[in-house]
N, C-alpha and C positions, 0 to 999 in steps of 0.2 A: 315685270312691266317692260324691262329692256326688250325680252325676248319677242313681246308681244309686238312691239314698235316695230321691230326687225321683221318679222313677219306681215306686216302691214304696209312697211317699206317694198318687201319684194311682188306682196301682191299687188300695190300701185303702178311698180312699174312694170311689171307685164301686163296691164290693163292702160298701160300708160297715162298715166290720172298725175298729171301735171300739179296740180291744187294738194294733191293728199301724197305726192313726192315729198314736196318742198316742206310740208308742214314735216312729216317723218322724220326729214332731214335733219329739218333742223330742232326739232324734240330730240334727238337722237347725240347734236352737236353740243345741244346745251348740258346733255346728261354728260357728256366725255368733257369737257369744261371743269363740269363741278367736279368730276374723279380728278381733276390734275393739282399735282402736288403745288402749294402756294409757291409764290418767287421767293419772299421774303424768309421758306425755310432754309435753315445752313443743311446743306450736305456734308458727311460724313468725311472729316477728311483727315483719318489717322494716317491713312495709306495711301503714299504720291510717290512723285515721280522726281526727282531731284533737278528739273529740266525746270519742271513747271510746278510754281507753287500752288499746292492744294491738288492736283492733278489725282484721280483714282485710276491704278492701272488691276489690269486684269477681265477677263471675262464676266460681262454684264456691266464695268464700272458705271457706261454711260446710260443704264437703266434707274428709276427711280420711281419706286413703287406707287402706285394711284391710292387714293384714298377709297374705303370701300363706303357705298353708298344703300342705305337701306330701304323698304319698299317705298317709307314713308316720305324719304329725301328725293327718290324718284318720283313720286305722284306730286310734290313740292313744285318740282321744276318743270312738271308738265303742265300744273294749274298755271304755274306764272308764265309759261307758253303760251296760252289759251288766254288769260286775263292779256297779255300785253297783245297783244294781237284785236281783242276787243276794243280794247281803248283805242287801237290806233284804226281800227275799222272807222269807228265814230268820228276821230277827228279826221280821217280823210274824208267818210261823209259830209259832216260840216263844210270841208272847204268844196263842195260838190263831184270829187272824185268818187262817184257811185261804184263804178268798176275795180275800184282800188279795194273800196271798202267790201265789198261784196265778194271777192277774192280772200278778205282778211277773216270776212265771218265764216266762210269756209273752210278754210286752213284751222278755228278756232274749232269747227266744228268734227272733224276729223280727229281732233285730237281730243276734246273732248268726250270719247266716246272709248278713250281707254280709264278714263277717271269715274265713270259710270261702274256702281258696287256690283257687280259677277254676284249672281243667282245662287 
């Protein structure tokens, strides 16, 4: 699904499709989110630096591996893309920002259209 987004992204923006940028974008920001390791995990700290406590020295220390996320975790976080974007289409509706919302069901709908079951 990543790769499809990524593909979807590039063809937006050489069609320049403002509306199906931003939605990509940020379907795309929220999957790199969910890959990031929690704050509250302890890094590894057999191996420091006598300078600085808990310091890892060496090649890659400042690297910390992403969580892997599977189809199912992806299609996860592009429904709740799609659902929160609906919800807030309606309440901008409600407060009469028609433009607001009408940009929002768009974005919703865009993205919706990678969660539709492949043939």
């Amino acid at each position: 699904m990543r790769a499809s987004l990524r593909d979807g992204l590039k063809a937006a923006l050489k069609t320049r499709d403002r509306v199906a940028i931003t939605a990509h974008r940020s379907a795309l920001a929220a999957i790199d989110n969910a890959e990031a390791v929690p704050v509250d995990q302890s890094l590894d700290t057999t191996t420091g630096n006598e300078h600085v406590a808990g310091a890892a020295v060496g090649l890659g220390s400042a690297e910390a591996e992403r969580r892997h996320l599977t189809e199912a975790d992806l299609r996860s976080i592009v429904e709740n893309e799609v659902r929160e974007r609906s919800v807030a289409a309606e309440e901008y509706a409600q407060l009469g920002r028609d433009d607001v919302a009408e940009r929002l069901r768009a974005e919703a709908a865009v993205l919706s259209r990678y969660l539709d079951p492949t043939p």
